[in-house]
C-alpha positions as CSV (number, residue, x, y, z in Angstrom):
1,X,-55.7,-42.1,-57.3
2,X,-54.6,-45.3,-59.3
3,X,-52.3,-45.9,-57.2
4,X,-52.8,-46.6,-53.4
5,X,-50.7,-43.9,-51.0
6,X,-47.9,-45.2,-49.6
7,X,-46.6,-42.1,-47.9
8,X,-49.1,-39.5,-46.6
9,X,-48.4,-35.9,-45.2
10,X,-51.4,-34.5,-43.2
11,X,-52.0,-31.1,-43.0
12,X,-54.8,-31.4,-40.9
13,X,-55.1,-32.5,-37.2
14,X,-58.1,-34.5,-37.9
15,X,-56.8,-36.3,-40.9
16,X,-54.0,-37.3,-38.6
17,X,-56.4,-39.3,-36.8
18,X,-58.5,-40.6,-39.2
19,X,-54.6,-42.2,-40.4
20,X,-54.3,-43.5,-37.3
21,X,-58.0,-44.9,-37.2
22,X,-57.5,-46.3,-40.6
23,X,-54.0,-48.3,-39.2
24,X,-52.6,-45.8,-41.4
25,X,-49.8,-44.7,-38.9
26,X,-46.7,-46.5,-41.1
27,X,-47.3,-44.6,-44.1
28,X,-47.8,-41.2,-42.4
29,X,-44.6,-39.1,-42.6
30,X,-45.2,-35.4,-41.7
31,X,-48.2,-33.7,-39.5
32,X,-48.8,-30.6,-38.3
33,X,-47.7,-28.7,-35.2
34,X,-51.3,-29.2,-34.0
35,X,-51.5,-33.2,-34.8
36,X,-51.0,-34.6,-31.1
37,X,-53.7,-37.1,-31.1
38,X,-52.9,-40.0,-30.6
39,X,-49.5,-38.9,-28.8
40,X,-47.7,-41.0,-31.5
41,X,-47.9,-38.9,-33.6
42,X,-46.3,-36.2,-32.1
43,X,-42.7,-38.2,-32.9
44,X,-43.7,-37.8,-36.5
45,X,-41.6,-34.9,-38.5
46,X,-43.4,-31.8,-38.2
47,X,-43.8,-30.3,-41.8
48,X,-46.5,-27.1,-41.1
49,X,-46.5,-24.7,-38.2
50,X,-48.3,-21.5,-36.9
51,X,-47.1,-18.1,-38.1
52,X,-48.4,-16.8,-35.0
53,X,-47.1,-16.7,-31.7
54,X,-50.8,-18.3,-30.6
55,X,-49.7,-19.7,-27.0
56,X,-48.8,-16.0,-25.8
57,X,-52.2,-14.5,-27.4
58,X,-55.6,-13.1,-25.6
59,X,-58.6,-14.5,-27.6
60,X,-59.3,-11.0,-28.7
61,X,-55.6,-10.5,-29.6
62,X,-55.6,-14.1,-32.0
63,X,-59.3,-12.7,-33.3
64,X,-57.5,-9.5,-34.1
65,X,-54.1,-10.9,-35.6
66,X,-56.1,-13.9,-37.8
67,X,-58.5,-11.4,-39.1
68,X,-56.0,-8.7,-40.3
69,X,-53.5,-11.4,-41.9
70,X,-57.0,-12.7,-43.9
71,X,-57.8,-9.0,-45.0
72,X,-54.3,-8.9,-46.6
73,X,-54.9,-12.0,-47.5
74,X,-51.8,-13.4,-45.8
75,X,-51.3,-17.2,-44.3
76,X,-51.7,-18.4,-40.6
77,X,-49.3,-21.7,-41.8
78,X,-46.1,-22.0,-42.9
79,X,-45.1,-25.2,-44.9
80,X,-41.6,-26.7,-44.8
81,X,-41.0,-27.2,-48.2
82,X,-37.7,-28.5,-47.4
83,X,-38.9,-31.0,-45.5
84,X,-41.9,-31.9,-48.0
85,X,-39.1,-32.3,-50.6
86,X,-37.2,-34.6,-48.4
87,X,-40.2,-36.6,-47.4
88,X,-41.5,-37.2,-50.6
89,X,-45.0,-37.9,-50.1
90,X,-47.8,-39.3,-52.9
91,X,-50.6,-37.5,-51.1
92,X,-51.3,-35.2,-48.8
93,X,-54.1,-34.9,-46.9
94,X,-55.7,-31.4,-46.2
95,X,-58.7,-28.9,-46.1
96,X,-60.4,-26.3,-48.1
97,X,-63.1,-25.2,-45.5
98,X,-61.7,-22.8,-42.5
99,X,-58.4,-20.9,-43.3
100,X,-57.9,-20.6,-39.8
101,X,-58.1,-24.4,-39.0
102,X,-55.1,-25.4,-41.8
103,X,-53.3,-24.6,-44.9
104,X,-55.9,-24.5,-47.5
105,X,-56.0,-24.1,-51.1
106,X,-52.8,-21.2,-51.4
107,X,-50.4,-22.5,-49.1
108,X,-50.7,-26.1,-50.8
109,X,-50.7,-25.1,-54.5
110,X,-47.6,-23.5,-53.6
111,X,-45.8,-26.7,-52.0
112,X,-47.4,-28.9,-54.7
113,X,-45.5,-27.1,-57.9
114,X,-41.7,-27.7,-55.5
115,X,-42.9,-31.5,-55.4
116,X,-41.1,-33.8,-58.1
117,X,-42.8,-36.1,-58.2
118,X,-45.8,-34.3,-57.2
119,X,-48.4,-36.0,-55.0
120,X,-52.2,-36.0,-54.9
121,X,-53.7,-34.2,-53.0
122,X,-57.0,-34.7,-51.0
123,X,-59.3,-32.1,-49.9
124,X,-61.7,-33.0,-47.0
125,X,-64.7,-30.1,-46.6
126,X,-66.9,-31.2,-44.3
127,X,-69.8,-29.5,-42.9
128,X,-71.8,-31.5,-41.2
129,X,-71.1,-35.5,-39.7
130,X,-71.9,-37.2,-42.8
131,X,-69.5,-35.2,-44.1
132,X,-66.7,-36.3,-42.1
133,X,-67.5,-40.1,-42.5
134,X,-67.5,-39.4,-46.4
135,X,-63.8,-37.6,-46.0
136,X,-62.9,-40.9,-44.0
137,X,-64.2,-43.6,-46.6
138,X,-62.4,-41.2,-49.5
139,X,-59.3,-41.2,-47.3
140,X,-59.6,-45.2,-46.9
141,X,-60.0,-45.4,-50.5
142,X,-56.9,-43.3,-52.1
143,X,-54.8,-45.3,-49.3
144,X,-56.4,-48.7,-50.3
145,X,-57.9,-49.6,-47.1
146,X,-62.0,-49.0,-48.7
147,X,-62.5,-51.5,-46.5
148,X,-61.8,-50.8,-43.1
149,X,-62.9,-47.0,-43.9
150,X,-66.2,-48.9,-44.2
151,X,-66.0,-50.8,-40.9
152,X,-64.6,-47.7,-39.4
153,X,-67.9,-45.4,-40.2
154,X,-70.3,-48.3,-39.6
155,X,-68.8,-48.1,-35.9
156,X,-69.2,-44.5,-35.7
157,X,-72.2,-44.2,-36.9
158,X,-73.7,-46.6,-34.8
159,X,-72.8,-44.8,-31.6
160,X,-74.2,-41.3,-33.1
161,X,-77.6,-43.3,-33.3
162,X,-77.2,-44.9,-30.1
163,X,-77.2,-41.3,-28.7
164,X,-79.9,-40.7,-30.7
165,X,-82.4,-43.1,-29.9
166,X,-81.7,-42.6,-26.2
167,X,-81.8,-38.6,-26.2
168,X,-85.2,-39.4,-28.3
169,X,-86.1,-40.8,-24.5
170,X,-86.0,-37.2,-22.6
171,X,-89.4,-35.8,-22.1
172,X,-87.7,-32.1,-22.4
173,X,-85.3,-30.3,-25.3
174,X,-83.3,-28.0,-23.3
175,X,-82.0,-24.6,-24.6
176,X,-78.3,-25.3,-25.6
177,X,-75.8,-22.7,-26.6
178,X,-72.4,-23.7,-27.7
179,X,-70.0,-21.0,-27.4
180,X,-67.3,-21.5,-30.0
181,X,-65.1,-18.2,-29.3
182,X,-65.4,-15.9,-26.2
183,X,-64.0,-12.7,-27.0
184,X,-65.9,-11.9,-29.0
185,X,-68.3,-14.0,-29.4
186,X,-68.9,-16.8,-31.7
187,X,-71.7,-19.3,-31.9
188,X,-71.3,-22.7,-33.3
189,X,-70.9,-23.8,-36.7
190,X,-71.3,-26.9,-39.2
191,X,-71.5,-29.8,-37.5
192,X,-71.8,-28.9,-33.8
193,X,-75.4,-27.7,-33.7
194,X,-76.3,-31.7,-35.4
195,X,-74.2,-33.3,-32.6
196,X,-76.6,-30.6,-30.4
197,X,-79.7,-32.1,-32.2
198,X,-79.0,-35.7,-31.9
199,X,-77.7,-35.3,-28.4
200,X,-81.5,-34.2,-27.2
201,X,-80.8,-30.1,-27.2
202,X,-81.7,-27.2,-29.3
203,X,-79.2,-24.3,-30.0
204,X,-81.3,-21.8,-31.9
205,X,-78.1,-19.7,-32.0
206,X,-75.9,-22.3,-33.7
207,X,-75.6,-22.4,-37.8
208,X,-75.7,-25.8,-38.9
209,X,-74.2,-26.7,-42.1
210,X,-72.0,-23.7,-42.2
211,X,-69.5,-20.8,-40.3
212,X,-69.6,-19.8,-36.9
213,X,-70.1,-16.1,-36.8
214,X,-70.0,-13.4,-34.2
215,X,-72.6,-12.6,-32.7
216,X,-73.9,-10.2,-30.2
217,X,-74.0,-11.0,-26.3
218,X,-77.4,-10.0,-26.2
219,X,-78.6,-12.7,-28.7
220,X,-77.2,-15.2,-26.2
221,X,-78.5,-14.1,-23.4
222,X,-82.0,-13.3,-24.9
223,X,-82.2,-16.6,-26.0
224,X,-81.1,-18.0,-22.5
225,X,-79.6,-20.7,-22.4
226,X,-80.7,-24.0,-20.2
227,X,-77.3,-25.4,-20.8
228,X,-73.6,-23.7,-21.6
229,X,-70.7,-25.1,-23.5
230,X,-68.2,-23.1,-23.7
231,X,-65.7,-24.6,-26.3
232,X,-63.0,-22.6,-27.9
233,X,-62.2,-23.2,-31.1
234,X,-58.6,-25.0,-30.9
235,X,-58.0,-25.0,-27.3
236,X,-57.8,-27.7,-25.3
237,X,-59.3,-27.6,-21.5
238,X,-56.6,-25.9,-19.5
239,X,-56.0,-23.1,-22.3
240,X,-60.3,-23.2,-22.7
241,X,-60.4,-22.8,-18.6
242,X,-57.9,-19.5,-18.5
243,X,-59.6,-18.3,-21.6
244,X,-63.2,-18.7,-19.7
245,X,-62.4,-16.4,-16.4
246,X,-63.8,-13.0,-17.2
247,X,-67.7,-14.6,-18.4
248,X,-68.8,-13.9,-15.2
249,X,-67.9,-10.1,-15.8
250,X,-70.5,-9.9,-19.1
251,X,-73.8,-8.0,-18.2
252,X,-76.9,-10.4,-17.9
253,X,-74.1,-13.3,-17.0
254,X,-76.0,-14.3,-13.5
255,X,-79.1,-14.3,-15.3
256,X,-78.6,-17.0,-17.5
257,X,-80.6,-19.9,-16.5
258,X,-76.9,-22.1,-17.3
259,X,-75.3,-20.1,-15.0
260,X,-77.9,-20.1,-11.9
261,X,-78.0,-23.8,-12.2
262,X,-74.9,-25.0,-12.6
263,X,-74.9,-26.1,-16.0
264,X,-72.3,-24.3,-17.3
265,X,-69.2,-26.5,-18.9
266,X,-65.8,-25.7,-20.4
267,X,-65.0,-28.5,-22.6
268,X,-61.8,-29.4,-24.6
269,X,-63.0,-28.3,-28.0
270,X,-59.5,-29.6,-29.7
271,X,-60.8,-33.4,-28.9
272,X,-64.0,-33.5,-28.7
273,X,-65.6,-30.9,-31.2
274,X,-63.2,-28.9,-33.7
275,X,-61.6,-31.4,-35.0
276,X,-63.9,-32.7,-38.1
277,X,-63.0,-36.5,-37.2
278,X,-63.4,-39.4,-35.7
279,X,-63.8,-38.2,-32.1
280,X,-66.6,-36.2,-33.1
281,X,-68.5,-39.6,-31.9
282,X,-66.9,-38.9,-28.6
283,X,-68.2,-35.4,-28.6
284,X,-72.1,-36.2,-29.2
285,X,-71.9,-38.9,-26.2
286,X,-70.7,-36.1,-23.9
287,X,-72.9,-33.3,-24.9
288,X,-75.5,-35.9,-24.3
289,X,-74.3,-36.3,-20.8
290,X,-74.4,-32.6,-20.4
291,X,-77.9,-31.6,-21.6
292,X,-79.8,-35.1,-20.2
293,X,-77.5,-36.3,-17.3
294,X,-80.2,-38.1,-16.0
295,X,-79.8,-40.2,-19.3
296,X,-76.3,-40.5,-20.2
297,X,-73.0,-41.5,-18.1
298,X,-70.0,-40.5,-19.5
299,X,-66.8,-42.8,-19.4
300,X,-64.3,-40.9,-21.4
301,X,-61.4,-38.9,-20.0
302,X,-61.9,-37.1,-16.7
303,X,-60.2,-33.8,-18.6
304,X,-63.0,-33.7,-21.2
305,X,-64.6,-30.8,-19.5
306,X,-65.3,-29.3,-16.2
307,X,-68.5,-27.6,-14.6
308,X,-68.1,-24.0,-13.8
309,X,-69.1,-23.4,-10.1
310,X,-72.7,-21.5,-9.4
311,X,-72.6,-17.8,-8.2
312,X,-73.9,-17.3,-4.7
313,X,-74.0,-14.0,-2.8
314,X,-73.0,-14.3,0.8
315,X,-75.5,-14.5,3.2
316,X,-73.7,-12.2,5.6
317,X,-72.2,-9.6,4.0
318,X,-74.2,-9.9,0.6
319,X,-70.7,-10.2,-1.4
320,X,-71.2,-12.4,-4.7
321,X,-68.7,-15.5,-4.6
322,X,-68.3,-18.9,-6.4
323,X,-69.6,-21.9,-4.8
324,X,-69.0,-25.9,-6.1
325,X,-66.1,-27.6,-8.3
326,X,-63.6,-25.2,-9.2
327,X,-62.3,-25.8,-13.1
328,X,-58.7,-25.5,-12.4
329,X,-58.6,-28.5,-9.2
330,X,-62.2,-30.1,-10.0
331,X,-62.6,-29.0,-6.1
332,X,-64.5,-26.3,-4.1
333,X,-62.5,-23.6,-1.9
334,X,-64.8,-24.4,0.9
335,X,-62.9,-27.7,1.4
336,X,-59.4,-26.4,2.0
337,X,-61.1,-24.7,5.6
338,X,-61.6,-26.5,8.6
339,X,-65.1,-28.5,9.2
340,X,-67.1,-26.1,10.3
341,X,-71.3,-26.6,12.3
342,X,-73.2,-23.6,11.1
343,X,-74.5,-21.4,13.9
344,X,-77.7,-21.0,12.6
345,X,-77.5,-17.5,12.6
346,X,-76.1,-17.0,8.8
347,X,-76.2,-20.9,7.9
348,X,-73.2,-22.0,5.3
349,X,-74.0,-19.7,2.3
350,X,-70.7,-17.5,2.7
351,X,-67.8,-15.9,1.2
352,X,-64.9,-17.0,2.1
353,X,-63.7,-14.1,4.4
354,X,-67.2,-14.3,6.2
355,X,-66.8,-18.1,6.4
356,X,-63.3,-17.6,8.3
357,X,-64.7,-15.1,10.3
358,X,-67.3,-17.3,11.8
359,X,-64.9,-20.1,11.9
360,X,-62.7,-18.5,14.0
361,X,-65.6,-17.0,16.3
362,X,-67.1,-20.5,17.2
363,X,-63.6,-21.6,18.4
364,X,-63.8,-18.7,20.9
């Protein structure tokens, strides 16, 4: 662009905040239904939405829906083109990488040609975290702000080497698998499997540099995992939490070394890993704390993820049951019972009908 952009539609959750990063937030006039970080900018118009009814969908019923409307090579967004016309913008701001993330190269050609005068338009296509700090510097640049797209980048960049250099510290690379859609099955893609590398873990399964792709149960639990991440694509950790109940029914599950240890995570994969942008910092620093704990704190948000608790099998009537933090309250069931002094004769390890039981006996 000659010209720096004045007035910028995003199309793309992530480029919304790289605007905002860039102190870009003045000139952005329409997001996307998806753009609600930061929370401003949810008060900003919203000029593309979903064409499915996502919120009310299984995973396996969106997997189903998104692939048959790419077979007939239909959109998942709709663009306002009323809106756009109204708005006026001299760039928007959007992808050409994953038709399932945002309108891609269709859906924007076909806004473009209502547009008089018609805008530029910038593609970002990243595919690994290089990649996203060269979208931001090209987005600082056709907005005028090279400068602080610079500054921006140098920060960034500077914490994913800080991770770096201190992962570089563990004595051990554990076994990572990063579990990008549940049903089915997804590995990760492009970037993730870097932020993985750099964060002191190895995910064999994950295909850097390019798509996440299904792939078969088996494979994951052949290559068992010392650490799970379970981080569906677009959801944040409440939607990732209900979407994460029936893992423990997949053959092989209690097998896992993840799973018999504890190490098993749900994370908000909107903030912290899908989004190609800034926060992708934010997401190496706690996959860092995830795989070498006894290395890394992590100071973020509180919601960024939760620990799914360890199967046990009850020590009196051999029923399997959970035991530890539960996702939902971040609490175990055992502490909504009375204190209790084991007898001796079964110890603590049980189920929570057994556990009553014995409660109520030692009071007799």
């Amino acid at each position: 662009m000659t010209k720096a952009a004045e007035r910028i539609a995003s199309f793309l959750p992530s480029a919304t905040e790289m605007i905002y990063a860039l102190g870009l937030e003045d000139r952005l006039v329409g997001v996307t239904h998806e753009c609600d970080f930061p929370p401003a900018a949810q008060e900003k118009p919203i000029v593309v939405r979903s064409v499915l009814p996502v919120e009310t969908m299984s995973q396996a019923e969106i997997d189903v829906a998104v692939s048959a409307r790419m077979r007939n090579g239909e959109s998942l967004y709709q663009v306002d083109e009323a809106l756009m016309r109204y708005l006026a913008p001299d760039l928007i701001v959007t992808q050409d990488l994953c038709q399932v993330c945002a309108p891609s190269g269709n859906e924007v050609s076909k806004v473009f040609h209502t547009l008089d005068p018609r805008p530029e338009v910038l593609f970002l296509t990243p595919k690994s975290l290089d990649g996203v700090l060269d979208n931001i510097l090209a987005l600082g640049k056709a907005a005028g702000v090279a400068e602080c797209a610079q500054s921006v980048c140098g920060s960034l960049r500077a914490r994913l080497e800080a991770v770096q250099k201190n992962a570089a510290r563990a004595t051990t690379r554990p076994r990572v698998f990063c579990m990008e859609w549940l049903d089915p099955v997804y590995c990760s893609g492009h970037w993730v499997p870097e932020m993985v590398q750099l964060a002191g873990g190895e995910d064999a399964l994950g295909r850097r540099g390019t798509d996440s792709v299904r792939i078969a149960w088996q494979d994951v639990v052949d290559w068992a995992p010392e650490v799970m991440v379970v981080m569906p694509c677009g959801f944040h950790l409440d939607d990732a939490i209900k979407a994460s109940a029936c893992l423990d029914e997949r053959p092989g599950w209690a097998d896992i070394p993840a799973v018999r240890n504890g190490r098993v995570f749900i994370a908000d994969a909107s903030s912290y890993f899908a989004r190609p942008g800034p926060r992708l910092a934010d997401g190496t620093e706690l996959l860092a704390r995830l795989i070498h704990p006894e290395l890394f704190e992590w100071t973020g948000a509180a919601d960024a993820y939760r620990a799914l608790p360890v199967p046990k099998h009850c020590a009196k009537c051999g029923a399997p049951f959970a035991c530890g933090p539960a996702p939902e309250t971040g609490r175990c069931w055992c502490q909504s019972r009375e204190a209790f002094a084991p007898t001796g004769r079964f110890g603590d390890c049980l189920c929570p009908a057994c556990l009553d039981c014995e409660i109520t006996a030692a009071k007799c």
